[in-house]
C-alpha positions as MATLAB code, in Angstrom:
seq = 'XXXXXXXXXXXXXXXXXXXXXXXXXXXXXXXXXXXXXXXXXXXXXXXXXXXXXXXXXXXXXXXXXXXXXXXXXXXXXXXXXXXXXXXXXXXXXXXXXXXXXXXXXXXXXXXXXXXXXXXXXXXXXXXXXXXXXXXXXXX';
ca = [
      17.293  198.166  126.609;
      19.272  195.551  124.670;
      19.117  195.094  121.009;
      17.356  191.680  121.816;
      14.140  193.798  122.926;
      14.027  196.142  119.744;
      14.101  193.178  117.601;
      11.076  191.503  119.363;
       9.501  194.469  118.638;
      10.520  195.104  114.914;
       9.767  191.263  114.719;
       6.146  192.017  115.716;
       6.031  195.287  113.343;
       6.870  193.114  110.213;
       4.555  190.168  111.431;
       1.943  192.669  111.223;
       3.087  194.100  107.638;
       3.236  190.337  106.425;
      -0.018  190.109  107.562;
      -1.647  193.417  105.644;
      -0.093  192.155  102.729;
      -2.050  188.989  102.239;
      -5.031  190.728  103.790;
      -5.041  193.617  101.199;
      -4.356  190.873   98.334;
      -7.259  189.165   99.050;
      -9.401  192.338   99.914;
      -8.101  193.823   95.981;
      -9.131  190.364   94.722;
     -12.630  189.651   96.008;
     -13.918  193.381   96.161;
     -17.404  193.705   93.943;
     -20.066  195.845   92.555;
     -19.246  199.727   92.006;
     -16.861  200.347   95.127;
     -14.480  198.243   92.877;
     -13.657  200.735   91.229;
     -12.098  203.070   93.885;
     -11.314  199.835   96.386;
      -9.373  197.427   94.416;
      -6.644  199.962   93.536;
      -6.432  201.178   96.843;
      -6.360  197.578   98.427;
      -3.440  197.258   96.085;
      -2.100  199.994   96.748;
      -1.960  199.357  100.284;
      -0.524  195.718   99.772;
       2.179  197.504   97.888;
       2.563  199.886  100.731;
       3.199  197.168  103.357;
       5.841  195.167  101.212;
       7.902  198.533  101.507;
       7.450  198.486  104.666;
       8.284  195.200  105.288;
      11.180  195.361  103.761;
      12.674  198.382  105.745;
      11.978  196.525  109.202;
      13.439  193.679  107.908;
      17.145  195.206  107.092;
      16.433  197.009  110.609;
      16.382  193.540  111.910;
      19.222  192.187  110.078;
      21.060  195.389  110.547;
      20.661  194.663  114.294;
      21.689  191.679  114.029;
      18.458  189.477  114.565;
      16.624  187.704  112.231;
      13.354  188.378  110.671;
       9.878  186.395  111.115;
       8.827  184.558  108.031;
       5.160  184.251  109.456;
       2.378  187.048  109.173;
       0.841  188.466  112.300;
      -1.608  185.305  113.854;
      -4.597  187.356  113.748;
      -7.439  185.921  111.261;
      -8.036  187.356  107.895;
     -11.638  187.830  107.299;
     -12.591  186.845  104.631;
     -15.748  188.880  103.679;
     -17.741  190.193  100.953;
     -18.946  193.394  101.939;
     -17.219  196.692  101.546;
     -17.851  198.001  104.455;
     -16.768  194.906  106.191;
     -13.162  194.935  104.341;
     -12.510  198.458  105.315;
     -13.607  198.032  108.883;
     -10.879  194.773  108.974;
      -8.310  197.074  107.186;
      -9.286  199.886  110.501;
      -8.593  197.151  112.692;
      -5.259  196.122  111.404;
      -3.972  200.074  110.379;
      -4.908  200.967  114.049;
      -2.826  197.578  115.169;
       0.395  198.192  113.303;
       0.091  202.100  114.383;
      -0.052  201.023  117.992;
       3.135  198.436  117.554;
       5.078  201.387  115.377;
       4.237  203.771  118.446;
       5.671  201.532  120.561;
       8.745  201.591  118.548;
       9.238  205.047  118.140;
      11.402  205.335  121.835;
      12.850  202.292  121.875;
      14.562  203.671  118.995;
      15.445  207.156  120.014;
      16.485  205.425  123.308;
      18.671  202.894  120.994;
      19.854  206.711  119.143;
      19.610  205.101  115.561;
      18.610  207.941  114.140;
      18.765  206.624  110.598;
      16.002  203.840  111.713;
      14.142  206.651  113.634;
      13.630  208.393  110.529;
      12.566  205.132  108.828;
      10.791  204.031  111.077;
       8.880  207.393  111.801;
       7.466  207.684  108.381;
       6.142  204.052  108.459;
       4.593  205.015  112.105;
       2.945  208.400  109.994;
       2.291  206.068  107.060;
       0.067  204.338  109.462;
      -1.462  206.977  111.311;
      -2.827  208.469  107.990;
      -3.957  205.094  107.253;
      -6.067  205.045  110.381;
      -7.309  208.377  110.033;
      -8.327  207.887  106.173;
     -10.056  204.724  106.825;
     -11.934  206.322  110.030;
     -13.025  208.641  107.458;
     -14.488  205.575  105.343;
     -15.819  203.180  107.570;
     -18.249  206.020  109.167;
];
């Protein structure tokens, strides 16, 4: 595996964390009624959570010499009012980076960067928890 491959990858990792940001934004801004209480600061909270991310796949990617995607995953952002609705998009996308972040955990190890194995394995169980919380939610 070349350098060129893990890149694409990473590439598609942070088009995905571009893409929670914005959704989470807008989620923490149009959230109503009593769930906005516990919603918006998690929303937030989440956006927050993907700039970090995003920013430690992006020095992967310059680190490896490639350069980082500007543009956010091309997958729509819903934009809905319900609760319910939000958290089921936010399922969608968690379970979408976690699949992509999977993907990267061997080409890594095979790579043997174990400094970005480490990062990138607590993004990966950042993301699992993510999935598993809002499972929790959305049922």
């Amino acid at each position: 595996m070349t350098n060129e491959h893990l890149i694409l990858k990473l590439n598609e990792a942070l088009g995905w964390e571009l893409r929670a940001i914005n959704m989470y934004a807008h989620y923490a801004a149009y959230i109503r009624g009593i769930h906005r209480m516990q919603l918006e600061p998690h929303f937030t909270a989440e956006a927050n959570e993907s700039m970090v991310h995003s920013n430690i796949v992006r020095s992967a990617i310059v680190k490896l010499g490639g350069v980082a995607v500007t543009e956010r995953n091309p997958m729509p952002i819903e934009h809905v009012s319900s609760y319910t609705d939000m958290l089921a998009q936010s399922l969608i996308t968690e379970m979408k980076a976690a699949e992509v972040y999977g993907e990267l955990m061997p080409m890594i190890e095979d790579a043997g960067d174990a400094d970005l194995y480490d990062a990138i394995e607590q993004i990966y169980l950042a993301e699992v928890r993510s999935v598993e919380e809002l499972g929790r939610l959305v049922e």
